[in-house]
ZAPA-382252 format. One line per field, with one value per atom (N, C-alpha, C): residue number from 1; residue in one letter; atom name; y, z, x. Coordinates in steps of 0.1 Angstrom, whole numbers, plus 2048, in hexadecimal, padded with zeros to 3 digits. Layout:
n <- c(NUM  ...)
res <- c(A  ...)
atom <- c(CA  ...)
c2 <- c(Y  ...)
c3 <- c(Z  ...)
c1 <- c(X  ...)
***
This chain:
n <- c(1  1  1  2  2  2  3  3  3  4  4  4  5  5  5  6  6  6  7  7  7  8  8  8  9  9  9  10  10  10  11  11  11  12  12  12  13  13  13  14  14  14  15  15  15  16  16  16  17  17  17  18  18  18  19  19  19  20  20  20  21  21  21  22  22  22  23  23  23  24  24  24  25  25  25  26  26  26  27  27  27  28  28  28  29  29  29  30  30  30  31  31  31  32  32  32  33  33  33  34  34  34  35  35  35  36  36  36  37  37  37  38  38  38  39  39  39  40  40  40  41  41  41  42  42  42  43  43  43  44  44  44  45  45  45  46  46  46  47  47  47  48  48  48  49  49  49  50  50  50  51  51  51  52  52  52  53  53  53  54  54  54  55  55  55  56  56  56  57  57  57  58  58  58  59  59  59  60  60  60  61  61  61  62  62  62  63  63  63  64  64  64  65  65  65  66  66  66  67  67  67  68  68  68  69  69  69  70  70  70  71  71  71  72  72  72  73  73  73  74  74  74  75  75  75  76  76  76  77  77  77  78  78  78  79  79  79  80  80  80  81  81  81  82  82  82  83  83  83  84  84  84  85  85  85  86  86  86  87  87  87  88  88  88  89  89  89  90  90  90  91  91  91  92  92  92  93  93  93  94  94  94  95  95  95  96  96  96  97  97  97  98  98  98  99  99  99  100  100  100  101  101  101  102  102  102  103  103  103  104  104  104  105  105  105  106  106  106  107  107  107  108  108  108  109  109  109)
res <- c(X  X  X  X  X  X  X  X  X  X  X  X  X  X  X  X  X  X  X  X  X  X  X  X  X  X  X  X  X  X  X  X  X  X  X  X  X  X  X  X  X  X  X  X  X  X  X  X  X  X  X  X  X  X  X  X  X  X  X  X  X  X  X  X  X  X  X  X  X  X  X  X  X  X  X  X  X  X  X  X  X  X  X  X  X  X  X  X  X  X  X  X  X  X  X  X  X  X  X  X  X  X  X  X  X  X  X  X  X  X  X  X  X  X  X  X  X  X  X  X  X  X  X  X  X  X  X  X  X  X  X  X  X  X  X  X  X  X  X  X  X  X  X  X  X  X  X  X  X  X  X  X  X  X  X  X  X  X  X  X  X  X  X  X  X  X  X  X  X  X  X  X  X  X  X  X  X  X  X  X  X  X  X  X  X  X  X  X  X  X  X  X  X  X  X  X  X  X  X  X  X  X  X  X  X  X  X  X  X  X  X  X  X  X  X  X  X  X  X  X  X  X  X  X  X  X  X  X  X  X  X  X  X  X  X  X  X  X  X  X  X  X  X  X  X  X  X  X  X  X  X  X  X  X  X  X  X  X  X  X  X  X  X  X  X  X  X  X  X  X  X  X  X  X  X  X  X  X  X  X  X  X  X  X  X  X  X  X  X  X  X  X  X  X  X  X  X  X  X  X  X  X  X  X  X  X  X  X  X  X  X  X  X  X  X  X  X  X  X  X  X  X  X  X  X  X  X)
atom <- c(N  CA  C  N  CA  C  N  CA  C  N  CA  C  N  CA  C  N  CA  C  N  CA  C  N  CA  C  N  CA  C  N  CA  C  N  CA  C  N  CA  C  N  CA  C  N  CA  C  N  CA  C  N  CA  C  N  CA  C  N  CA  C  N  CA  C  N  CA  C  N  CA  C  N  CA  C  N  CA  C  N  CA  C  N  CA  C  N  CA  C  N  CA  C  N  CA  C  N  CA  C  N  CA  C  N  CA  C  N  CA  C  N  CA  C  N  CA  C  N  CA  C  N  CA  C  N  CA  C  N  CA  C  N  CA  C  N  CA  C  N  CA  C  N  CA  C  N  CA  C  N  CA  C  N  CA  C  N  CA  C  N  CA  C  N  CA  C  N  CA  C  N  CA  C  N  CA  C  N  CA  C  N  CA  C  N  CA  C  N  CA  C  N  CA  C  N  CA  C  N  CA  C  N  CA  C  N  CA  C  N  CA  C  N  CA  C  N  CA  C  N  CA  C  N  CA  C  N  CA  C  N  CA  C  N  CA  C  N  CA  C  N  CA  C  N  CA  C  N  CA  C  N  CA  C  N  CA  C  N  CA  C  N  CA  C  N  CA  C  N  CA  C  N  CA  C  N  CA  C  N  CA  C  N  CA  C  N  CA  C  N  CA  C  N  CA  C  N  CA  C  N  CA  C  N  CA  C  N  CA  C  N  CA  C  N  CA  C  N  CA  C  N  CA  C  N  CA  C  N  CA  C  N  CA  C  N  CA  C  N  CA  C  N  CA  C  N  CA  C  N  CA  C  N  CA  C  N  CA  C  N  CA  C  N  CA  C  N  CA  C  N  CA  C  N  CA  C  N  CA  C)
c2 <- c(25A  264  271  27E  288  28D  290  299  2A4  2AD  2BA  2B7  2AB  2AB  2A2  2A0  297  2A3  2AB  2B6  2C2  2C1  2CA  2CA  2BD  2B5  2B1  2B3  2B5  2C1  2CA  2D9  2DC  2DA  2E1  2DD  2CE  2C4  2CB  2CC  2D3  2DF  2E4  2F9  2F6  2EF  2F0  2EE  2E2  2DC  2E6  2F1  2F7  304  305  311  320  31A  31F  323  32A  32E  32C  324  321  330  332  33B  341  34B  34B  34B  348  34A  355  35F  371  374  36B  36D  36B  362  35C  364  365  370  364  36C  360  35A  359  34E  353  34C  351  34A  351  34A  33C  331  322  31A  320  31A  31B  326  326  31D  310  30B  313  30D  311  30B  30E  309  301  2F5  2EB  2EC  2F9  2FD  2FE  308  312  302  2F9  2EE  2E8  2E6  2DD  2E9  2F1  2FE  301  2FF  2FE  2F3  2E8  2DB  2D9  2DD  2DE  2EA  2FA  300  2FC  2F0  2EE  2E2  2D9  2CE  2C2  2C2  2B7  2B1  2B5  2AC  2B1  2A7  2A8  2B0  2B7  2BD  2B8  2A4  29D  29B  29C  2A1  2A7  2B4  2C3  2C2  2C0  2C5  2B8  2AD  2A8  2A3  2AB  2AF  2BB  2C5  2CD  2C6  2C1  2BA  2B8  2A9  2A1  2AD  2BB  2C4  2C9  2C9  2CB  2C0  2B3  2A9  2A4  2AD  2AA  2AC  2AF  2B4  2AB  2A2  299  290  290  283  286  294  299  296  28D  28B  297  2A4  2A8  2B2  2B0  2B6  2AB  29D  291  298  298  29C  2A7  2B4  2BE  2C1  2B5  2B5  2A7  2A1  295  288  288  27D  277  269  268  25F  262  25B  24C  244  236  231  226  21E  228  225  22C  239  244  24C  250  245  242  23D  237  22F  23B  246  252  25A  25C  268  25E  255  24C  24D  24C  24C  258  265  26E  26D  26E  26C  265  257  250  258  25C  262  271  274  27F  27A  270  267  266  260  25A  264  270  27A  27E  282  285  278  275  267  269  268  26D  277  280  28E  291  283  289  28B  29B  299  28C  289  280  280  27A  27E  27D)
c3 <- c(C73  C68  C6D  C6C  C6E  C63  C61  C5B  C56  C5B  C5A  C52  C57  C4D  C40  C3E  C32  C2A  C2A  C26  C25  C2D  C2B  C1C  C1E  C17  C09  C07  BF9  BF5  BFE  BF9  BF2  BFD  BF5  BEE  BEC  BE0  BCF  BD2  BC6  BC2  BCC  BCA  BC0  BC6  BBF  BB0  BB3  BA5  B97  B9E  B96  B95  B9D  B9D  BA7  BAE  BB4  BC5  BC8  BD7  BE2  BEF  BF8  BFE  C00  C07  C13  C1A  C29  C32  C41  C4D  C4D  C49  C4A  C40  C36  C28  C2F  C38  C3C  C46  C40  C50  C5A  C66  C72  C7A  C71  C77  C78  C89  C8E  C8A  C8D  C8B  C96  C8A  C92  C8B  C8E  C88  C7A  C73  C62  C5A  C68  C5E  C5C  C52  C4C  C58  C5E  C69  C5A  C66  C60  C5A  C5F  C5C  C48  C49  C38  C34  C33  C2D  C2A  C31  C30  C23  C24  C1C  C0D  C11  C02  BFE  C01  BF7  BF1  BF9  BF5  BE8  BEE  BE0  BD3  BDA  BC6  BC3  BCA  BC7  BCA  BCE  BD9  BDF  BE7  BF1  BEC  BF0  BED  BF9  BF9  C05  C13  C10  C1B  C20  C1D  C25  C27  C22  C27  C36  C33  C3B  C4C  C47  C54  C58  C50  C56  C5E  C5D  C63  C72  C74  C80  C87  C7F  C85  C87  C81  C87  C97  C99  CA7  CB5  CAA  CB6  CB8  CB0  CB0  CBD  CC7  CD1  CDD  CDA  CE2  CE5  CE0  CE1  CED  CF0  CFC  D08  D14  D1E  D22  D29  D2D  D2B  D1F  D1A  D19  D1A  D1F  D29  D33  D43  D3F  D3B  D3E  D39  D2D  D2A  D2D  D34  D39  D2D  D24  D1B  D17  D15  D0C  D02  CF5  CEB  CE9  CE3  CE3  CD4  CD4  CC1  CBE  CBE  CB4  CB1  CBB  CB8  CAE  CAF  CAA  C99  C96  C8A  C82  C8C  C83  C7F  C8A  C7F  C7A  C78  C6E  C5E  C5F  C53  C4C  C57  C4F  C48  C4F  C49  C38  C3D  C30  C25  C26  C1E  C17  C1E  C1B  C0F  C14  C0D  C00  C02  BF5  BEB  BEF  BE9  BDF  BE9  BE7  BDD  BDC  BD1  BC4  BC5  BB9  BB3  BB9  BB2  BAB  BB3  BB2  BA1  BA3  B93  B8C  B84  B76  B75  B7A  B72  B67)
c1 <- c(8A0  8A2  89A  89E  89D  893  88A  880  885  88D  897  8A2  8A8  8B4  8B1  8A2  89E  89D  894  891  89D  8A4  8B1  8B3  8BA  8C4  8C2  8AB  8A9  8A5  8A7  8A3  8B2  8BB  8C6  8D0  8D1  8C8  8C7  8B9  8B1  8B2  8B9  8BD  8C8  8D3  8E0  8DE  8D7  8D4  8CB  8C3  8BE  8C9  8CE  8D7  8D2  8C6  8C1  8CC  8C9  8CD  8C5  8C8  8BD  8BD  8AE  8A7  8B2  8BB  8C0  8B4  8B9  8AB  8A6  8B6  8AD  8A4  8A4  89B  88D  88B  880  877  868  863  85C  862  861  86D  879  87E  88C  88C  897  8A4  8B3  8B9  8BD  8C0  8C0  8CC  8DB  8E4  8E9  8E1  8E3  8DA  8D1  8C9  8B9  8B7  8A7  89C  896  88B  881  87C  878  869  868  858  858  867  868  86D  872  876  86B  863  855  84D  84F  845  853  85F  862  860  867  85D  853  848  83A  839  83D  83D  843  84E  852  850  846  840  847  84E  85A  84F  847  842  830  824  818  814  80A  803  7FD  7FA  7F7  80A  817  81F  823  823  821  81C  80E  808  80D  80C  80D  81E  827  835  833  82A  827  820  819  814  820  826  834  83C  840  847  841  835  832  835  833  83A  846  84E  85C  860  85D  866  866  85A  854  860  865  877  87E  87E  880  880  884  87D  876  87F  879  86C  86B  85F  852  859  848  845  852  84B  843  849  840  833  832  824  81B  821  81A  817  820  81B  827  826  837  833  838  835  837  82E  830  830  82D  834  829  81F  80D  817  81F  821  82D  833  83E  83F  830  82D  82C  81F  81A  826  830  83D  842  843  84C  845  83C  830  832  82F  831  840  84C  85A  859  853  850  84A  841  83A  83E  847  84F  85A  860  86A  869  85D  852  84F  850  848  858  861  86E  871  873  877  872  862  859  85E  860  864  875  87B  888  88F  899  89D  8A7  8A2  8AA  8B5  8BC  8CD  8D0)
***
């Protein structure tokens, strides 16, 4: 499961549902265009502003967004490390907890 498309998929989710419009990327300062989607950084930071997610996943989806890339081979090589289960448990946790958060919050039908 993708972190990005967890978060996608309850941001725009919850827009529709409010009648709200998602943010575009040009709305956003910083971020380049990446396909029409929202970068995973402003997803993690809209959830959090509207209380989707608590701030211990906020904050350490933002981590797990720095080691996302690690899946990569050739980015193990170029940094000399390749991820193993330990590393594997920690982004899983966060995911979870993201989940968790997302559930808690979700609207009533």
């Amino acid at each position: 499961m993708q972190l990005r498309s967890l978060l996608s998929t309850a941001t725009a989710t919850r827009m529709a549902r409010r009648r709200q419009r998602l943010p575009s990327v040009q709305d956003l300062p910083g971020a380049g265009p990446q396909r029409g989607q929202l970068p995973l950084h402003h997803l993690i930071e809209i959830a959090h502003r509207n209380h989707w997610i608590q701030a211990d996943a906020q904050k350490f989806s933002h981590v797990l967004r720095d080691y996302r890339n690690l899946v990569h081979v050739p980015v193990q090589f170029r940094i000399g490390d390749v991820p193993d289960g330990d590393t594997f448990n920690v982004c899983w946790y966060v995911v979870v907890a993201t989940l968790n958060d997302l559930a808690a919050t979700a609207p009533r039908r």
